[in-house]
N, C-alpha and C positions, 0 to 999 in steps of 0.2 A: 541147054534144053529150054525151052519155052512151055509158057499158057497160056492157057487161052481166052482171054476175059471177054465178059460180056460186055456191048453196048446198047443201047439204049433201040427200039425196037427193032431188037430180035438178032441181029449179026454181033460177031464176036472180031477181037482183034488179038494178034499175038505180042505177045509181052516176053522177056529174057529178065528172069529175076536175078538182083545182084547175088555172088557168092560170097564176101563176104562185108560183117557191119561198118557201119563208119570208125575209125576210130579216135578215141577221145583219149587227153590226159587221164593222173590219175582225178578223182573227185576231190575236193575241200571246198572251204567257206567262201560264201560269196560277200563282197563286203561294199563294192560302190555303192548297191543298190538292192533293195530290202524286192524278195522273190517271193510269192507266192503260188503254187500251184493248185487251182480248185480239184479235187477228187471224186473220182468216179468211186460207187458203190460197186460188191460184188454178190450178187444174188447166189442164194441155197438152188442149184439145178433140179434138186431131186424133192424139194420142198412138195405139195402138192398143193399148186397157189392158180388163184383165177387171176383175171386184170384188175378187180375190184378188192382182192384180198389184202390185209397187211402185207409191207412188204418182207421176204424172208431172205434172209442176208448173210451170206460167209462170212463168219465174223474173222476167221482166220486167215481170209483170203483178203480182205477189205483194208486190214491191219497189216497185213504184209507187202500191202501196196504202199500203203501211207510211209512204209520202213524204206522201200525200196525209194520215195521221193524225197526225203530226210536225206537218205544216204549221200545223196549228191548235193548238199547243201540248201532246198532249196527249203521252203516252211508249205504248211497244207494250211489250203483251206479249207474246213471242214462242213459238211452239210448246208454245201452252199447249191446253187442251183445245178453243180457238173455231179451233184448227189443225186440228184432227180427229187429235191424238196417239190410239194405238191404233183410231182408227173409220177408217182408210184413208193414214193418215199414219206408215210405222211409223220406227225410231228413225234408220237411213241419212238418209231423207229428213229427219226432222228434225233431225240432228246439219248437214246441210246447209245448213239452211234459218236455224239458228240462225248458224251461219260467214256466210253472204250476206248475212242482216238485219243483226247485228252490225257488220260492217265499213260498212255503209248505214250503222247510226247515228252511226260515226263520223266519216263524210265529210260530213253535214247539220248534225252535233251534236246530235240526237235519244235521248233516253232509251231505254235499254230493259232488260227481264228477262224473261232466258230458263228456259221447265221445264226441272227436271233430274226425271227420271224413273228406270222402271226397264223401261219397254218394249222394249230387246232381250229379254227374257224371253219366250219363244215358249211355256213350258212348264212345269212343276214345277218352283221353284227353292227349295232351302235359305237359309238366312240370311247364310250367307258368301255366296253367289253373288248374292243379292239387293244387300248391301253392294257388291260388287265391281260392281253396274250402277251403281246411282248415283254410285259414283267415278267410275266412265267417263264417266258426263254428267258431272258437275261439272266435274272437270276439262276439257272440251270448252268448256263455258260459259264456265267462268275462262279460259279463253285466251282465245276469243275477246272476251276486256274486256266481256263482258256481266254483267249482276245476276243472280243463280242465286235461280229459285222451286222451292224443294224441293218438289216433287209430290208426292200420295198417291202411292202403288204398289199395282197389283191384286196385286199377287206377295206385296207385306208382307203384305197384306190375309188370304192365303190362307195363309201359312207362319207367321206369326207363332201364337203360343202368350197372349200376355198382355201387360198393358200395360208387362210390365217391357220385351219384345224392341224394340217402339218406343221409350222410354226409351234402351236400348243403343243401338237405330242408330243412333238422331235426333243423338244425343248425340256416338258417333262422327262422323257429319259435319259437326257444325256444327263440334266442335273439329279438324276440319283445313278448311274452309273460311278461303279469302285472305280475304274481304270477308262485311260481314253480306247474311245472305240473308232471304228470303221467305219463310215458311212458309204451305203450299196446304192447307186440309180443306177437299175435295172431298167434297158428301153422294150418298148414293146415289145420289138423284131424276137426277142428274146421270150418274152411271157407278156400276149396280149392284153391281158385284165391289166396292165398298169400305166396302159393309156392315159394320159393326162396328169400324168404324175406330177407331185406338186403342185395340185390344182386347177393346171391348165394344160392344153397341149401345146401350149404356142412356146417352143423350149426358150426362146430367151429370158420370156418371162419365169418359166420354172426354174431357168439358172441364177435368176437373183432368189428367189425364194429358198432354193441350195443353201447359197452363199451367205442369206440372211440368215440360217439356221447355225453354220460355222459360225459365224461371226458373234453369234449371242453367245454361243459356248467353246471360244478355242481350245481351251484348256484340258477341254470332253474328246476331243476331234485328234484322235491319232491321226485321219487320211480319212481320203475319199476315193473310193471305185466308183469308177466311170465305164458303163458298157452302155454308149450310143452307137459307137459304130462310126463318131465322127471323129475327127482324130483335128480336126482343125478346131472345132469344139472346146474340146479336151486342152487342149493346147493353152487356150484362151481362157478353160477355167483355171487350170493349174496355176497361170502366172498371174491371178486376185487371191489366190489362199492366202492367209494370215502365214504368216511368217510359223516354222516350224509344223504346220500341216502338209502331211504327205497326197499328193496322186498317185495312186495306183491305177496303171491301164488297166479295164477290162476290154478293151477294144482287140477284138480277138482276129482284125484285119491289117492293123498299122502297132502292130507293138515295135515291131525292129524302131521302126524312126521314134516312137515316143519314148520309148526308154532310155535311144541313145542320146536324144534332147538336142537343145539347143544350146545357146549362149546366154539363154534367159531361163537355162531348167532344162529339168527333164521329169518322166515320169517311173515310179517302181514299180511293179506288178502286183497283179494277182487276176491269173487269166487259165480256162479251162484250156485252151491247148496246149498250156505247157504239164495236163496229165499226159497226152501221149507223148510230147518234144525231152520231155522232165530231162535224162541226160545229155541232150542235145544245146538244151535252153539253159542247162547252168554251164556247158562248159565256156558259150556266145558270152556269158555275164562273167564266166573267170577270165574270159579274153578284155571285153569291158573294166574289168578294176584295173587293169594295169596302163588303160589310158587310151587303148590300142581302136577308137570309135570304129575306125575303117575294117579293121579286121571283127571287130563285133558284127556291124554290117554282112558280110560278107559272109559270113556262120549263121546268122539267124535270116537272113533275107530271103534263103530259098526255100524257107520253112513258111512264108505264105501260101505260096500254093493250094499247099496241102492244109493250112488255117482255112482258106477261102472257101473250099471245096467244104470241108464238115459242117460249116458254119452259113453254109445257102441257105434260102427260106425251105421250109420252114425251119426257122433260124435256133429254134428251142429243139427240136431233134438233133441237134451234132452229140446228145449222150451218146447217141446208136454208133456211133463213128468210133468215137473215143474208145465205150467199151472192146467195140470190133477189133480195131488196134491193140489195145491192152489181150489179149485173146492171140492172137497172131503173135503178138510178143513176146506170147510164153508166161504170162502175169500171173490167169489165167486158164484153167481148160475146158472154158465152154464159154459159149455166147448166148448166154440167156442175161435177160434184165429183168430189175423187176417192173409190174406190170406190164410184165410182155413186150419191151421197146424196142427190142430186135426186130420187130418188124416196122419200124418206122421210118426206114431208108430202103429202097429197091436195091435189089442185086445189082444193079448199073455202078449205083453210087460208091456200093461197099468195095466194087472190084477196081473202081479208080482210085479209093481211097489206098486201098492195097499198093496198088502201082506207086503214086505218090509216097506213101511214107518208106517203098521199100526202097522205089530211086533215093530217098536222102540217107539210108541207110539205118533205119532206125530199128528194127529189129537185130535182137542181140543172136540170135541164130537164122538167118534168111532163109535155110533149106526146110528149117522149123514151120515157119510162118507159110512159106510157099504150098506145102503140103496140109498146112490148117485151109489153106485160098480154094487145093483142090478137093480138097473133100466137102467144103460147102457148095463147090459149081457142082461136084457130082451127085447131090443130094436136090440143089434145084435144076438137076438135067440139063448142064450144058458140058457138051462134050468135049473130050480133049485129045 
């Protein structure tokens, strides 16, 4: 039996949904390479919330997801941007959400690292007061025995003066940081306010001022995530790290090749499409530890597609995607986000996404998902 998706003005094409999931080993530990999956929030449906409210959160639902990415070995990243930090998620609820995940991972024994940000910043902040937010996170995350991923700041973004101001703060926190941390460049395509990050836009130059900042403090620097979207880039910065600093891709278009690396390296993750991929993407990395590059390849390669597709401009909506997925998947049973972000993808987008994740078989019941696909076409009137 068929349905009938929509495309893109106004005609529909028919689709044959698979019957049944891909199937995987069973789950265990991944061990070549250090995984991270950024996690999606689960919004209260029934909450009564405007776009501008706090946002209201299934705690039990949100936690039961983070169990469900654990379970297959992989670590969360917690209230990072695939949380919807500043797009509906602001720093309350995340300072929350990092205290309830965190104490999860300790009861499972599950990995995790938490953004430290500077989003209480509602407004014009100077550089002291910039300083003084991400102390406040920090400190939040270190108590709660989580791993601190120092975040861009739209605030640094905006107040800073030159690559020395990044230099000083960078530098301030990581010499009072307890434990080595993460360091996050975040590029525009992702969150426009961080234009010119590191002072400049001219990325080469911002990639020494990076690399100046490791380098003052290796010993601070667990890793660096990378989300430019350049993977040649990425490549180039990885092989200057100080010896015993990790990359993590966030390149959420070329993981398969940077993972599986080179003869001079490779990269570890921490990337939001492996929330929807999560048991797909650890079983490519159980294939990975045992040597097997080519057949890793060949497990996660046709999982771009469907990365490419969530992840189009504008490039900071792929949450919409994600949750969609997670929803279909049975995670899940509604699609609602907070601040209202379900509506930040057309019906075209959602019903290719659909096709895409269900051709690779990622839905743990497809008859499930397929009948979640026809009830949202029959509610925005396309027939079937």
């Amino acid at each position: 039996m068929t349905i009938r998706l929509p495309e893109p003005g106004g005609t529909t094409r028919e689709y044959r949904p698979r019957a049944e999931p891909l199937a995987l080993s069973a789950p265990g530990p991944l061990t070549s390479r250090t995984v991270f999956s950024a996690a999606h929030v689960v919004a209260d449906p029934h909450a009564d919330t405007t776009p501008d409210s706090p946002a209201a959160v299934d705690w039990d639902a949100t936690l039961a997801f983070r169990r469900h990415l654990w379970s297959h070995g992989l670590g969360v990243a917690e209230a990072m941007d695939t949380a919807q930090r500043g797009m509906g998620l602001d720093w309350a609820g995340a300072a929350e959400l990092i205290r309830r995940s965190a104490a999860e991972a300790h009861s499972v024994g599950g990995r995790i690292a938490c953004g430290v940000g500077t989003d209480q910043l509602t407004g014009p902040a100077g550089l002291p007061e910039i300083r003084a937010a991400y102390e406040e996170q920090l400190a939040v995350v270190e108590e709660s025995g989580a791993q601190a991923v120092l975040m861009a700041s739209r605030a640094l973004a905006a107040a800073a003066s030159g690559p020395e101001d990044y230099l000083d703060l960078y530098g301030h926190l990581l010499r009072q940081a307890g434990e080595p941390v993460i360091l996050h460049w975040l590029g525009p395509m992702f969150d426009p306010a961080l234009h010119g990050y590191w002072g400049t836009a001219d990325l080469d130059a911002a990639t020494e001022t990076f690399l100046d900042v490791i380098a003052a403090h290796p010993d601070k620097v667990d890793g660096i995530k990378v989300s430019l979207l350049d993977a040649r880039r990425e490549v180039e910065l990885r092989r200057r790290l100080p010896e015993g600093v990790r990359c993590y891709t966030g390149d959420d278009f070329h993981y398969p090749e940077l993972i599986a690396g080179d003869e001079q390296g490779f990269s570890h993750a921490l990337l939001g499409i492996f929330d929807p991929l999560g048991p797909l993407a650890a079983e490519a990395v159980r294939i990975l530890d045992t040597g097997d590059a080519e057949a890793f390849r060949k497990t996660l390669d046709p999982t771009v597609a469907l990365s490419r597709h969530l992840f189009e401009p504008p490039t900071r909506f792929y949450k919409t995607g994600v949750v969609f997925l997670a929803w279909l998947a049975g995670h899940q049973d509604h699609f609602t986000m907070v601040g209202g972000l379900q509506s930040a993808r057309s019906l075209p987008h959602l019903a290719r996404a659909y096709e895409l994740a269900d051709g690779l078989g990622l839905f743990p019941d497809p008859a499930r998902a397929e009948s979640r696909m026809r009830a949202l076409l029959a509610v925005q009137g396309v027939p079937q």
